[in-house]
N, C-alpha and C positions, 0 to 999 in steps of 0.2 A: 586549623584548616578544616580538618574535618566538621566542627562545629559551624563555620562558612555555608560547605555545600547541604549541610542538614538542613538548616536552612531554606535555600534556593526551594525543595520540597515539602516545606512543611505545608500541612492540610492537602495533600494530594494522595489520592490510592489508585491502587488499581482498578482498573476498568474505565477511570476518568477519559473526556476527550481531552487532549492538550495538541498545543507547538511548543517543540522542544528546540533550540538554537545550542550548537555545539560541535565536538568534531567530530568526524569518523575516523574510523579504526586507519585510515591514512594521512589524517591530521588537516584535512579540507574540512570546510565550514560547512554544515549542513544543517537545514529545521529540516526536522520530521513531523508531521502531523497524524495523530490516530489516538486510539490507545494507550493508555498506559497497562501495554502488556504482563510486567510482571513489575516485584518491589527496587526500586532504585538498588545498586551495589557501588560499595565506592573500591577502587581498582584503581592499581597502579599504571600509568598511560606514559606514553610519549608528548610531549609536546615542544616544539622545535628542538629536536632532537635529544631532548634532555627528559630522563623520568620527571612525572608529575604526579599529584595524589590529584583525582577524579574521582568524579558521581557517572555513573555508568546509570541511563534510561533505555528501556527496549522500548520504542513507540511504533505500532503498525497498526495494521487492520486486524478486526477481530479475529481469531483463531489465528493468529500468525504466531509460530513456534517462537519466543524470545531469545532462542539459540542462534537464530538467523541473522549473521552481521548485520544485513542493510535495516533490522530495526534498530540498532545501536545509535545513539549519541552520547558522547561525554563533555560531560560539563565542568569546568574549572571556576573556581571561586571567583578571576577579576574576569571571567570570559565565559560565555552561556547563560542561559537563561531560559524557564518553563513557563507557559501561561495553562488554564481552562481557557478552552474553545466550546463553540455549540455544537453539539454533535452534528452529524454529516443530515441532511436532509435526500429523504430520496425523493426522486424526482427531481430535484432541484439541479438545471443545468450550470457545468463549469465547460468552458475551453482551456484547456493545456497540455504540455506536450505530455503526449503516453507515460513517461517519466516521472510523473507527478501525481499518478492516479496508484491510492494506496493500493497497497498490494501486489504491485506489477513488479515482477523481478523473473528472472530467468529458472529458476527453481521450481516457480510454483505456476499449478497450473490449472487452479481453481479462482482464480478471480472472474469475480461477475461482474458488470456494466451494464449500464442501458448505456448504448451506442447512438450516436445523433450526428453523424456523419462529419467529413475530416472540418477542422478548423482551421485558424490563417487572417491574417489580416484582411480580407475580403467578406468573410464569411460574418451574420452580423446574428445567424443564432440557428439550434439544432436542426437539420433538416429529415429528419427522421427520429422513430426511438424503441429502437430494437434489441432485447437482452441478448447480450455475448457472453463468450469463455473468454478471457485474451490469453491466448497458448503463445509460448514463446516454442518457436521452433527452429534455427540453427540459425548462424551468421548474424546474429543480431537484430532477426525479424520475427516479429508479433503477428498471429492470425487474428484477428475479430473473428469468431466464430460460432453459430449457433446451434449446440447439437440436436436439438427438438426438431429443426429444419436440414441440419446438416449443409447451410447454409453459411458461405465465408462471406463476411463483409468488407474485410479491407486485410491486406497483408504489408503492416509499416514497422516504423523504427521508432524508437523508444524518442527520438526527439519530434517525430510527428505531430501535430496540433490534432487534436481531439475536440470535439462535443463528447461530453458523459455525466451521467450521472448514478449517483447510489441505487442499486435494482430495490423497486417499494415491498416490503417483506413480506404481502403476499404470493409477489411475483419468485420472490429467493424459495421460500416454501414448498408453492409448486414445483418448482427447480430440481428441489433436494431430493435425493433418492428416497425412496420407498421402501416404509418399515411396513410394513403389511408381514412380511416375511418370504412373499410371492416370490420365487425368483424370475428373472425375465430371460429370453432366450439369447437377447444381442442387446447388448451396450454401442451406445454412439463408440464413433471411434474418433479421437481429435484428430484432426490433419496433421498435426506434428507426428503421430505416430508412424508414420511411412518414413518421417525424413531421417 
């Protein structure tokens, strides 16, 4: 068995983009797309209620801690499956629901976007394209928000339709805090911070 899932991963390492098809840590079918954050581990699982020997993949977005469930998928030898993918293009518009845009999860509260206004069956392509933070800030609600302008663009729910795409890396660079050593007097403050 183990020799199975060795398999499923052979010629892949870290850092690769991939989709990974398999379960989560509550036994629902999930792909993750990103990343291959850290070295496959194979791990004792659940699988219809019964232990199972599994290939354990972290797949997220860059810098995302591998310790963090929602990068977890495990793979079982007659069920799952890993591909390479192209990496993510920035600029390049997708619509889907906020759910689906790596790195969104309630924890973290560094993910960047170019925001291109909400989606939907109606909607037939971005109508704007603006860098956000997506702050999750209580009851299950997401700020789009930009701290350079201190500016909110939308406050929705993780099944919300989006325009977005990957911020282009000069735009993330700008972004990033300042090694200069300078210290600065005030830091934005996210909106979540009050709630």
């Amino acid at each position: 068995m183990k020799t199975e899932l060795q398999k499923m991963i052979d010629g892949f390492s870290v850092g690769d983009h991939v989709a990974a098809t398999g379960s989560d840590t509550r036994g629902h079918e999930v792909t993750r797309t990103g990343y291959l954050l850290a070295e496959p581990k194979l791990v004792n699982a659940r699988r219809n209620g019964s232990p199972a020997k599994g290939l354990r993949l972290c797949v997220g977005a860059k810098g995302t801690d591998p310790s963090e469930r929602t990068t977890w998928t495990t793979l079982f030898p007659d069920a799952g499956s890993v591909e390479r993918t192209p990496e993510p293009e920035p600029g390049k518009w997708s619509m889907t629901e906020l759910r689906y845009v790596p790195g969104v999860k309630a924890s973290s509260h560094n993910t960047r976007i170019l925001y291109g206004g909400k989606g939907g069956a109606r909607s037939s392509g971005p109508t704007q394209s603006a860098p956000v933070n997506v702050v999750y800030t209580t009851e299950g609600l997401y700020v789009l928000w930009d701290p350079a302008t201190d500016k909110t663009y939308a406050v929705i729910t993780l099944a919300t339709k989006i325009w977005w795409a990957h911020v282009p890396q000069e735009d993330a660079a700008a972004d990033a805090p300042s090694s200069s050593g300078e210290s600065e007097d005030a830091e934005p403050t996210s909106p979540a911070a009050g709630s």
